[in-house]
PDB file of N, H, CA, C and O in Angstrom:
ATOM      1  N   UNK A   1     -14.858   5.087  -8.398  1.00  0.00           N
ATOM      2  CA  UNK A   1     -13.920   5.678  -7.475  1.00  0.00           C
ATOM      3  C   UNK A   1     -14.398   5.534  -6.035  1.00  0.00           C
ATOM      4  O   UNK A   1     -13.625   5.311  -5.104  1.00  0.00           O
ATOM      5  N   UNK A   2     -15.530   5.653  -5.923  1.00  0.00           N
ATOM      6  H   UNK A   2     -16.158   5.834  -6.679  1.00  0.00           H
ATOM      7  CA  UNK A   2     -16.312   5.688  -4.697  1.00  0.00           C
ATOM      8  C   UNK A   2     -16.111   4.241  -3.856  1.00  0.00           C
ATOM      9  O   UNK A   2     -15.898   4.187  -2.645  1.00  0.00           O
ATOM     10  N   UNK A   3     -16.226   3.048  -4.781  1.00  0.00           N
ATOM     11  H   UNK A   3     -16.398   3.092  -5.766  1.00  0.00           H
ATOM     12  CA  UNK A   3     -15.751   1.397  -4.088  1.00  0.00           C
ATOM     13  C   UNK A   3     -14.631   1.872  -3.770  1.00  0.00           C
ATOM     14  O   UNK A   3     -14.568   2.012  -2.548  1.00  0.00           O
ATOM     15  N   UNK A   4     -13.440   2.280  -4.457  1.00  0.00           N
ATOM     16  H   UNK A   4     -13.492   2.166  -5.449  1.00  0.00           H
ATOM     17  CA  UNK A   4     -12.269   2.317  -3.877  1.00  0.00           C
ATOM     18  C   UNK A   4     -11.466   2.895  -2.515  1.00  0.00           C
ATOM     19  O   UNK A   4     -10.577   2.409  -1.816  1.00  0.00           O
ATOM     20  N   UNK A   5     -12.312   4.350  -2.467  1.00  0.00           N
ATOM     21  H   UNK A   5     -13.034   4.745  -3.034  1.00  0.00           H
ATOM     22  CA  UNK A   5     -12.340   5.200  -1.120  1.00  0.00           C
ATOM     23  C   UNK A   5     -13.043   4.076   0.030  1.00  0.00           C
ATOM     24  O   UNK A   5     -12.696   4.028   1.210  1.00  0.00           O
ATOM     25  N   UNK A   6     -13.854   3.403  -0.449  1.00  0.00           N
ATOM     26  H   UNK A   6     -14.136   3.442  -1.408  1.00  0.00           H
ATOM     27  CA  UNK A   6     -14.526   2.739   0.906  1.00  0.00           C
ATOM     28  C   UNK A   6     -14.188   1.406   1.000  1.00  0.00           C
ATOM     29  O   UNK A   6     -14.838   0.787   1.843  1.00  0.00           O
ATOM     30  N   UNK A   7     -13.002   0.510   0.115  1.00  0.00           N
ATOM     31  H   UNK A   7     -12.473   1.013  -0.569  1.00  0.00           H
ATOM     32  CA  UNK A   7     -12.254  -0.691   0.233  1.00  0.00           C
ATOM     33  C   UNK A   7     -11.449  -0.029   1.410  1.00  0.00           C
ATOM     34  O   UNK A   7     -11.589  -0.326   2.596  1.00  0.00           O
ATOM     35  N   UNK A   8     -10.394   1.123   0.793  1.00  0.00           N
ATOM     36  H   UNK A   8     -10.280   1.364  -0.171  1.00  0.00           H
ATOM     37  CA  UNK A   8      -9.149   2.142   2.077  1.00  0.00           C
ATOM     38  C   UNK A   8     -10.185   1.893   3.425  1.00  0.00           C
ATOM     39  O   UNK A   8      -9.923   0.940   4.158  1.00  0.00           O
ATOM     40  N   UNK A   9     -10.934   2.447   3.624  1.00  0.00           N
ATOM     41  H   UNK A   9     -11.147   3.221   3.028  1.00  0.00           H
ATOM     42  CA  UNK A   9     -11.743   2.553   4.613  1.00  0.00           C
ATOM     43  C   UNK A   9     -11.887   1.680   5.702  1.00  0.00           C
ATOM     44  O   UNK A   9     -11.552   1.541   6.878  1.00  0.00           O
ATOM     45  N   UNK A  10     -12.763   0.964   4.478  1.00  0.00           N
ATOM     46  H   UNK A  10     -13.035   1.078   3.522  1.00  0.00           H
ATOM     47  CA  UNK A  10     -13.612  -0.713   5.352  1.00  0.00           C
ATOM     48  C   UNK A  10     -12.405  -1.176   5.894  1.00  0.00           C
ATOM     49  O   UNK A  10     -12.361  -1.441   7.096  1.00  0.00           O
ATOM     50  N   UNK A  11     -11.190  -1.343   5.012  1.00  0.00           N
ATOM     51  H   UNK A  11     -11.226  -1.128   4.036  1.00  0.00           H
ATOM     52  CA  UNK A  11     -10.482  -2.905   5.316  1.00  0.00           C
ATOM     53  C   UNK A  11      -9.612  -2.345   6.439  1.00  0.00           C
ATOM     54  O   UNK A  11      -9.323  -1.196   6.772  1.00  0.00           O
ATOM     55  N   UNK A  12      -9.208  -3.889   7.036  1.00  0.00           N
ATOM     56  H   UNK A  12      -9.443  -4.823   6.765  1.00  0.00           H
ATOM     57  CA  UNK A  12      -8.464  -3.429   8.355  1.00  0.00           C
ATOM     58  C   UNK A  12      -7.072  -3.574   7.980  1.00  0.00           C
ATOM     59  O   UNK A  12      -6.547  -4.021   6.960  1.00  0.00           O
ATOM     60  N   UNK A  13      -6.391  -2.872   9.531  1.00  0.00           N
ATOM     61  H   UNK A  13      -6.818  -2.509  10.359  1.00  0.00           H
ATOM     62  CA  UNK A  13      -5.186  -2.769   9.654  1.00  0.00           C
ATOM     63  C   UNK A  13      -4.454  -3.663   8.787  1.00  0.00           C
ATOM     64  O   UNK A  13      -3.948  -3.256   7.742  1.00  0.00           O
ATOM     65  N   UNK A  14      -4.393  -4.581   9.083  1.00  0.00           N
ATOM     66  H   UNK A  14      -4.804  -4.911   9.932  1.00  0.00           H
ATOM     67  CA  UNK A  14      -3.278  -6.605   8.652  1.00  0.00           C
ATOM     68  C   UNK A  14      -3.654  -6.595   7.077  1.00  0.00           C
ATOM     69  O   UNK A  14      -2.794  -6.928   6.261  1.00  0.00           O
ATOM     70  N   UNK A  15      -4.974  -6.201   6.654  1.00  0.00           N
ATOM     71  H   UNK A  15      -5.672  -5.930   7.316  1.00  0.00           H
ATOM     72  CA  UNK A  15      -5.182  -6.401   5.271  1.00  0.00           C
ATOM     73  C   UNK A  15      -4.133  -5.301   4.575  1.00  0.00           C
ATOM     74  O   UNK A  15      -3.199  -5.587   3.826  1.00  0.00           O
ATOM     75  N   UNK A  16      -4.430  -4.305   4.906  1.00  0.00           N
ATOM     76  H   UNK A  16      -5.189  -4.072   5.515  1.00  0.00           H
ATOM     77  CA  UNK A  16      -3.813  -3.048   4.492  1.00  0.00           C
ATOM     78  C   UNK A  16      -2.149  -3.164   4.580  1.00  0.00           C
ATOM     79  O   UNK A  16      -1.539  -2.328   3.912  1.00  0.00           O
ATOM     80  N   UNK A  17      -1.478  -3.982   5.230  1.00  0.00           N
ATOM     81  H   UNK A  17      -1.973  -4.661   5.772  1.00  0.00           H
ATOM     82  CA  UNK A  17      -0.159  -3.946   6.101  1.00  0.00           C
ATOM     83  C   UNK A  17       0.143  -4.792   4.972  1.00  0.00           C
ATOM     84  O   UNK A  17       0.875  -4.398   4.064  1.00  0.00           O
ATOM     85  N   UNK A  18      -0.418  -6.009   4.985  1.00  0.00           N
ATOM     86  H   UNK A  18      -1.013  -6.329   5.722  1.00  0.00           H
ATOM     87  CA  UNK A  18      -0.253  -7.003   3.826  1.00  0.00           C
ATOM     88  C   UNK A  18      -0.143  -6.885   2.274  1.00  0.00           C
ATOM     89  O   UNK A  18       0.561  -7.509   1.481  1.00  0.00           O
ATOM     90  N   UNK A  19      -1.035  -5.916   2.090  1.00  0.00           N
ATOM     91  H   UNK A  19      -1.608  -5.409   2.735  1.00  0.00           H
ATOM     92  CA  UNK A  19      -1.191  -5.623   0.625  1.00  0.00           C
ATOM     93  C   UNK A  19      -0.015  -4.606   0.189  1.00  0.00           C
ATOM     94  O   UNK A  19       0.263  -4.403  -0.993  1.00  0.00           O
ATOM     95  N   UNK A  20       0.619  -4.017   1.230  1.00  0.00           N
ATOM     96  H   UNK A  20       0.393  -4.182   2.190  1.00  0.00           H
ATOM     97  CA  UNK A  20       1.566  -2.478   1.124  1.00  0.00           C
ATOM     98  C   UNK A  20       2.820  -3.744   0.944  1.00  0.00           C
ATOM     99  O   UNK A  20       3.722  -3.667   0.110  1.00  0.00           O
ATOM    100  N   UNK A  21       2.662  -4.764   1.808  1.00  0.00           N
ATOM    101  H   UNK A  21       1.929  -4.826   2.486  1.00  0.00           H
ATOM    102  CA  UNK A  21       3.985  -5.485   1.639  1.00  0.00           C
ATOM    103  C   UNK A  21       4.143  -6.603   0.138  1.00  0.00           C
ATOM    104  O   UNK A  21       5.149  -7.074  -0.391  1.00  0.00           O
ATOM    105  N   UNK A  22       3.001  -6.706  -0.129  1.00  0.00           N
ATOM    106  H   UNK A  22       2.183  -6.323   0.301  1.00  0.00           H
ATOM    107  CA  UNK A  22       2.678  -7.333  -1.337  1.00  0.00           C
ATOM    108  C   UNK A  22       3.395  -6.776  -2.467  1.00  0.00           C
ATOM    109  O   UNK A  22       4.388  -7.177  -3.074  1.00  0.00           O
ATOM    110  N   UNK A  23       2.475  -5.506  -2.639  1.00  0.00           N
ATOM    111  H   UNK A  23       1.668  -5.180  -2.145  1.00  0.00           H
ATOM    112  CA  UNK A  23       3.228  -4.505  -3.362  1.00  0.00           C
ATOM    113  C   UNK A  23       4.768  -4.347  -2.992  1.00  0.00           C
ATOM    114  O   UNK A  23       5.463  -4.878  -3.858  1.00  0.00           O
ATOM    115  N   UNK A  24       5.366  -3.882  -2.157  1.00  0.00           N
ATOM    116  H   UNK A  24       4.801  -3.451  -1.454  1.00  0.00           H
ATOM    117  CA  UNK A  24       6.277  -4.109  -2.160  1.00  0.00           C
ATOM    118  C   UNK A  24       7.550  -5.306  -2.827  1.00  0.00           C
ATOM    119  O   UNK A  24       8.414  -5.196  -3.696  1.00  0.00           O
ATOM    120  N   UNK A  25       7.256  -6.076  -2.201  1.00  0.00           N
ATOM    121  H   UNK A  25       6.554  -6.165  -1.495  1.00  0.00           H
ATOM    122  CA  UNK A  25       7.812  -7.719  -3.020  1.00  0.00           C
ATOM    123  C   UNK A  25       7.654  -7.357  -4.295  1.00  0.00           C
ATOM    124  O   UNK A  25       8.686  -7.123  -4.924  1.00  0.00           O
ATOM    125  N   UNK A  26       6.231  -7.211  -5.048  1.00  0.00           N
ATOM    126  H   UNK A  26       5.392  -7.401  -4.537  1.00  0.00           H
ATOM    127  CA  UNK A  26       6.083  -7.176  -6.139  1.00  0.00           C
ATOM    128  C   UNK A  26       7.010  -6.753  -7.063  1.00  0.00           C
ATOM    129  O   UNK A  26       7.645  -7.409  -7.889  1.00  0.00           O
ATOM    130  N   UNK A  27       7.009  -5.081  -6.721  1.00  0.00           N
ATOM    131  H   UNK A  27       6.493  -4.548  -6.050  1.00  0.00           H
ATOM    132  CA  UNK A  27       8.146  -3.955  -7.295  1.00  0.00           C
ATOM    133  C   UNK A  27       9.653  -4.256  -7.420  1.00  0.00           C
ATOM    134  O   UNK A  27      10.410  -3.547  -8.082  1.00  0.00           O
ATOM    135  N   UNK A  28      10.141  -5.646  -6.562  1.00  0.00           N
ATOM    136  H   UNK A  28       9.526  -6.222  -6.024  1.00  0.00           H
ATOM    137  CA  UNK A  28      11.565  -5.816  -6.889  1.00  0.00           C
ATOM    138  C   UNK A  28      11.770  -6.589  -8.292  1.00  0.00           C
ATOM    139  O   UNK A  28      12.902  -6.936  -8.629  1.00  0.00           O
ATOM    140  N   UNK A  29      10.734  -6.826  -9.034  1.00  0.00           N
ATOM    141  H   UNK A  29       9.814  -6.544  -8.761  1.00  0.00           H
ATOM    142  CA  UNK A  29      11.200  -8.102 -10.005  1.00  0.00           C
ATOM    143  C   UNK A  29      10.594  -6.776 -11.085  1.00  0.00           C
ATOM    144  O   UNK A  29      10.640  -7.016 -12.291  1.00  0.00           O
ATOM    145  N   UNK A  30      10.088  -5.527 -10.671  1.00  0.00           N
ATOM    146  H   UNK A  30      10.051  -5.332  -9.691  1.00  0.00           H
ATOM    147  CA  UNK A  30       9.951  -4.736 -12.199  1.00  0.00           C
ATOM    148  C   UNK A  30      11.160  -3.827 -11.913  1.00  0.00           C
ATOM    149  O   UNK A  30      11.344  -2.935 -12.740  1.00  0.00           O
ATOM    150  N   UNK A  31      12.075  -3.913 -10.800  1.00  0.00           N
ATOM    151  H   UNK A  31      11.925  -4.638 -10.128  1.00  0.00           H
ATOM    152  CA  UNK A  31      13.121  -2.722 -10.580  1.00  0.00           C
ATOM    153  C   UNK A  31      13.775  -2.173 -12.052  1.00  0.00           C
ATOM    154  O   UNK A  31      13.787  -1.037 -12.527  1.00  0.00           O
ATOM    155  N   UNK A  32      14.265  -3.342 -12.528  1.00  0.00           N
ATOM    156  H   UNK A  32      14.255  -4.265 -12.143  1.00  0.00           H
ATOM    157  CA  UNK A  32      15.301  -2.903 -13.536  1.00  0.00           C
ATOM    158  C   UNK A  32      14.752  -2.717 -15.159  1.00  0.00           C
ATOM    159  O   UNK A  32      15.290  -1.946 -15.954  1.00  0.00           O
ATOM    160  N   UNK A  33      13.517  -3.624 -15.495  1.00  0.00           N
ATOM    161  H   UNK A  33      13.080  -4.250 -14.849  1.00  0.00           H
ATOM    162  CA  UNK A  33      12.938  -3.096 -17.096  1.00  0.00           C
ATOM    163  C   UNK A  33      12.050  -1.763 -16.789  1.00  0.00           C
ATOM    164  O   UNK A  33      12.105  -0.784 -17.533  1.00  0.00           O
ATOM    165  N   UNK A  34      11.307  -1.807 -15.739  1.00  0.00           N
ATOM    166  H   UNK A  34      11.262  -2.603 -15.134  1.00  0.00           H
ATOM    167  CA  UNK A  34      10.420  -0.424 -15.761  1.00  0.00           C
ATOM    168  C   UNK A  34      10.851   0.432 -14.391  1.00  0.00           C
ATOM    169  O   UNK A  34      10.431   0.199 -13.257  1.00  0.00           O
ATOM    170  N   UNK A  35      11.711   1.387 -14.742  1.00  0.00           N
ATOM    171  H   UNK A  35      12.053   1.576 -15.663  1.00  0.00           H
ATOM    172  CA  UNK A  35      12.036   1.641 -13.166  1.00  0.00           C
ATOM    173  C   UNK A  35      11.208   2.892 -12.722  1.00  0.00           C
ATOM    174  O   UNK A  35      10.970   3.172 -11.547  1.00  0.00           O
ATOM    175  N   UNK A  36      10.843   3.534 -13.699  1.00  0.00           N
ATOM    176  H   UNK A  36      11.036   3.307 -14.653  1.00  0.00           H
ATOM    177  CA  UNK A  36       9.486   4.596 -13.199  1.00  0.00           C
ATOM    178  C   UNK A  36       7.848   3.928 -12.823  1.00  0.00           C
ATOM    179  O   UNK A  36       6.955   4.476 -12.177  1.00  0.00           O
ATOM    180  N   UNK A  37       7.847   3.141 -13.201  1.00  0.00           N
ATOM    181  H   UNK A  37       8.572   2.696 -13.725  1.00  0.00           H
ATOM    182  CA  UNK A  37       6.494   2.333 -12.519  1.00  0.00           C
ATOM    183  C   UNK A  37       6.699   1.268 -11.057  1.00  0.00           C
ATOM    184  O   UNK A  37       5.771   0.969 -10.305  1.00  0.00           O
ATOM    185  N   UNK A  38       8.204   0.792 -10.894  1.00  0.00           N
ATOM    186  H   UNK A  38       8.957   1.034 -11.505  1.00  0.00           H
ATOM    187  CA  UNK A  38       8.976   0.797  -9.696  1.00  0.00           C
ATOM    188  C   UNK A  38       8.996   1.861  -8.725  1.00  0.00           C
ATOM    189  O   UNK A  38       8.916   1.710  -7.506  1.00  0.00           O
ATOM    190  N   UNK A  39       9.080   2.682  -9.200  1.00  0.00           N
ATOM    191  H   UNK A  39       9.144   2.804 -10.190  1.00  0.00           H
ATOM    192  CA  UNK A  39       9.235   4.251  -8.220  1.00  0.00           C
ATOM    193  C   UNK A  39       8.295   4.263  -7.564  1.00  0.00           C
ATOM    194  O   UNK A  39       8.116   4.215  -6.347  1.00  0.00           O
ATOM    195  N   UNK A  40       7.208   4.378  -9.007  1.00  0.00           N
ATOM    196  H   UNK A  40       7.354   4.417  -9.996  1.00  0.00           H
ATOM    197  CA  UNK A  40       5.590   4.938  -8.256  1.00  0.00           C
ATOM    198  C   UNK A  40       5.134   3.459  -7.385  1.00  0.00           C
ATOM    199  O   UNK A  40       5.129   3.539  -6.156  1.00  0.00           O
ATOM    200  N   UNK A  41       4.790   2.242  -7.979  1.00  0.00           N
ATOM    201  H   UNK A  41       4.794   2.177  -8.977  1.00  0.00           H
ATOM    202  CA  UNK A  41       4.240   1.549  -7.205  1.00  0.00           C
ATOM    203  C   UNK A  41       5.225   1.201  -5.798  1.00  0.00           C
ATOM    204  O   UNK A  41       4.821   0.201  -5.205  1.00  0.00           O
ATOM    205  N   UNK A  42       6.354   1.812  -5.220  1.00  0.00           N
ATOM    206  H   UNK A  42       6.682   2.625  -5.702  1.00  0.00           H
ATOM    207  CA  UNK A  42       7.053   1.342  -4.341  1.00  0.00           C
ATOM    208  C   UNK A  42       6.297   3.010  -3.560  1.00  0.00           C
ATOM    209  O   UNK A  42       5.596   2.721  -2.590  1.00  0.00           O
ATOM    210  N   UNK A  43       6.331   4.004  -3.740  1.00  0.00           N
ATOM    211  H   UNK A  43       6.900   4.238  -4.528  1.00  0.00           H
ATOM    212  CA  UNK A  43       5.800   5.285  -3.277  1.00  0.00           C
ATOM    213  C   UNK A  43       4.283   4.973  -3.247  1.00  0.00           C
ATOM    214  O   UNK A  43       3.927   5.425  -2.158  1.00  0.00           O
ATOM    215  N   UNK A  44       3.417   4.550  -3.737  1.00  0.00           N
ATOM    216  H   UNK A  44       3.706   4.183  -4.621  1.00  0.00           H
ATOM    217  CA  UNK A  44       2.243   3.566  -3.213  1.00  0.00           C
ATOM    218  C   UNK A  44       2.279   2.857  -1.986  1.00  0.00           C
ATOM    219  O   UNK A  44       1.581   3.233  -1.044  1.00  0.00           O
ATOM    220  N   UNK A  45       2.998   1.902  -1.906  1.00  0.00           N
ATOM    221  H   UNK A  45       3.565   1.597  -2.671  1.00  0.00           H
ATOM    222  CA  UNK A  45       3.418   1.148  -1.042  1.00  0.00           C
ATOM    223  C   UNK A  45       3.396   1.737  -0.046  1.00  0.00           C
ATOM    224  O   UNK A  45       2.450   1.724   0.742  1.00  0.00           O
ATOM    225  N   UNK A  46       4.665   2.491   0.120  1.00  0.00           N
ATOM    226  H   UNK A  46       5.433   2.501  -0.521  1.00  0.00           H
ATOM    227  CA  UNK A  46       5.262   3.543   1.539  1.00  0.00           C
ATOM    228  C   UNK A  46       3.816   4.163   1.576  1.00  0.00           C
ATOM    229  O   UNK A  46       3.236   4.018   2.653  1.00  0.00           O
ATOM    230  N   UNK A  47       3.294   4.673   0.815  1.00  0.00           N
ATOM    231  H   UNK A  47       3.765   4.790  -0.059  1.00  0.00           H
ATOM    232  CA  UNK A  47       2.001   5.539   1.633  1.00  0.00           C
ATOM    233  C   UNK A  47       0.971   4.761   1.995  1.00  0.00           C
ATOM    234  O   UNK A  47       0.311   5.396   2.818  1.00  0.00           O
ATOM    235  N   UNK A  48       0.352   3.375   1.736  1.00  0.00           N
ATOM    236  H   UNK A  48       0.888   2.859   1.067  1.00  0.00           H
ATOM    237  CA  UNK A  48      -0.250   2.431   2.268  1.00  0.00           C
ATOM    238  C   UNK A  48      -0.108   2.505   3.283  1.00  0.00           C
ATOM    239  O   UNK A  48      -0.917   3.004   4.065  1.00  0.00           O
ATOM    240  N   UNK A  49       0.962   2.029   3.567  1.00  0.00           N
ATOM    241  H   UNK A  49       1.619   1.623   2.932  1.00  0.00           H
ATOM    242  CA  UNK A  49       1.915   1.144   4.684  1.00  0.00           C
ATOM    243  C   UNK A  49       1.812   2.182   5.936  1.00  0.00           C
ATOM    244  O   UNK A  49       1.762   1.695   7.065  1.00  0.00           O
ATOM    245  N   UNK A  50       1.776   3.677   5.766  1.00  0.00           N
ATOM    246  H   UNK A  50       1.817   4.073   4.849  1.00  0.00           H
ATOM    247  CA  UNK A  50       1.671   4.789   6.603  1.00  0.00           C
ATOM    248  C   UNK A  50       0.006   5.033   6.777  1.00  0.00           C
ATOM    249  O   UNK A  50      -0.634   5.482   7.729  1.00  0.00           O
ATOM    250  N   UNK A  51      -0.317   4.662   5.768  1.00  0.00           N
ATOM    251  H   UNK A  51       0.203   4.298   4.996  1.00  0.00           H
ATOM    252  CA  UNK A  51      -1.624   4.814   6.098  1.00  0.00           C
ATOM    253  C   UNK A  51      -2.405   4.024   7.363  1.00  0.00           C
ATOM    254  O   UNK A  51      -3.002   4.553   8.301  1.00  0.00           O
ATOM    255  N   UNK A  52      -2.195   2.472   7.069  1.00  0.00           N
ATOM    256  H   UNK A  52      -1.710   2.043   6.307  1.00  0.00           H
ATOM    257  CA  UNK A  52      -2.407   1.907   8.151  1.00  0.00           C
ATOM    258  C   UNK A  52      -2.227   1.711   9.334  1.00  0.00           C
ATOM    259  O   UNK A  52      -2.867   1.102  10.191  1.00  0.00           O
ATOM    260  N   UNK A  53      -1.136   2.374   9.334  1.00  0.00           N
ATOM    261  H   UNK A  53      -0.616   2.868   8.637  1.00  0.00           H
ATOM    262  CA  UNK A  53      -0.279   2.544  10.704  1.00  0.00           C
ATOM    263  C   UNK A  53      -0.869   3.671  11.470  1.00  0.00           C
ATOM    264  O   UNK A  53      -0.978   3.434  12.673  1.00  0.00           O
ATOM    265  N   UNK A  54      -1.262   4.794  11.090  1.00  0.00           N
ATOM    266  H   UNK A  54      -1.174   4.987  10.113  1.00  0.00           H
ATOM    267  CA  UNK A  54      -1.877   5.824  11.318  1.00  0.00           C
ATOM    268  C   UNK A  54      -3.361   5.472  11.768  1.00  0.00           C
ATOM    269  O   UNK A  54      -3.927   6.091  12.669  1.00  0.00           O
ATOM    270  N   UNK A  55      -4.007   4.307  10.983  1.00  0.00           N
ATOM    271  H   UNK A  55      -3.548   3.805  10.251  1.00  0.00           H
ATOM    272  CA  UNK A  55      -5.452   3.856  11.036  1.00  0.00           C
ATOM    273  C   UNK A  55      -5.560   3.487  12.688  1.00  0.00           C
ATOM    274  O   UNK A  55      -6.150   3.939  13.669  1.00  0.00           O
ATOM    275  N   UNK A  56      -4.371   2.094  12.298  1.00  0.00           N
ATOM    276  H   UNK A  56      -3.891   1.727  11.501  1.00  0.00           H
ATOM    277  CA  UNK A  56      -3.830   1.699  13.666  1.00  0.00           C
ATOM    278  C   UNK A  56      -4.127   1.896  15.067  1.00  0.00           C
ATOM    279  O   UNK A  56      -4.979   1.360  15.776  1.00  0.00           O
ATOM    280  N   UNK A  57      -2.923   3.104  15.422  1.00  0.00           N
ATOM    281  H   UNK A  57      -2.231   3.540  14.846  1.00  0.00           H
ATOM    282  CA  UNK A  57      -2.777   4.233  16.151  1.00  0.00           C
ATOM    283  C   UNK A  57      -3.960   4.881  16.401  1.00  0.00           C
ATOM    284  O   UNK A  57      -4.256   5.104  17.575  1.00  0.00           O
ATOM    285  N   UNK A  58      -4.826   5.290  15.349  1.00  0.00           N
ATOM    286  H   UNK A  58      -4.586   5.110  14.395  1.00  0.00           H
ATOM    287  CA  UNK A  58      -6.437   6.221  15.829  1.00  0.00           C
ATOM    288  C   UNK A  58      -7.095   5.629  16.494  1.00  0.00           C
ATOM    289  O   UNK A  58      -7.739   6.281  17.316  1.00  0.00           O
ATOM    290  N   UNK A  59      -7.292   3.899  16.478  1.00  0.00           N
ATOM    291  H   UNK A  59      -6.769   3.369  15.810  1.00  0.00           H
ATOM    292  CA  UNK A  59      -8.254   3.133  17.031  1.00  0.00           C
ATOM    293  C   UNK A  59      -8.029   3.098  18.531  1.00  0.00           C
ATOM    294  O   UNK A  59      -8.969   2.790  19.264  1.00  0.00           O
ATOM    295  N   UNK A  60      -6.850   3.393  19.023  1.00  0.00           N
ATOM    296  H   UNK A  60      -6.086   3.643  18.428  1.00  0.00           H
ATOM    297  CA  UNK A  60      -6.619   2.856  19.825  1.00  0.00           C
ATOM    298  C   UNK A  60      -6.782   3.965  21.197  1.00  0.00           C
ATOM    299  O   UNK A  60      -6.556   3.569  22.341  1.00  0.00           O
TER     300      UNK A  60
END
């Protein structure tokens, strides 16, 4: 758990921006067979995506 808190961390803004949009894309091709693992990994996403933006913003 501990690598994972400090991947969020380490990595920068564009990585983080990228991977939220990754995910994103991803989640349209499971919309319709799994739509509760759609939900969550798209609500992943959105909180990434805020996350970095927030990271962003602090640095500056």
């Amino acid at each position: 758990m501990e690598k994972v808190v400090s991947f969020f961390k380490e990595s920068s803004f564009l990585k983080l921006v990228a991977i939220s949009i990754g995910i994103a894309v991803l989640t349209v091709f499971i919309e319709k067979p799994l739509p509760s693992i759609f939900l969550g990994l798209r609500l992943f996403s959105f909180l990434l995506f805020v996350y970095a933006v927030i990271r962003y913003i602090s640095r500056k």
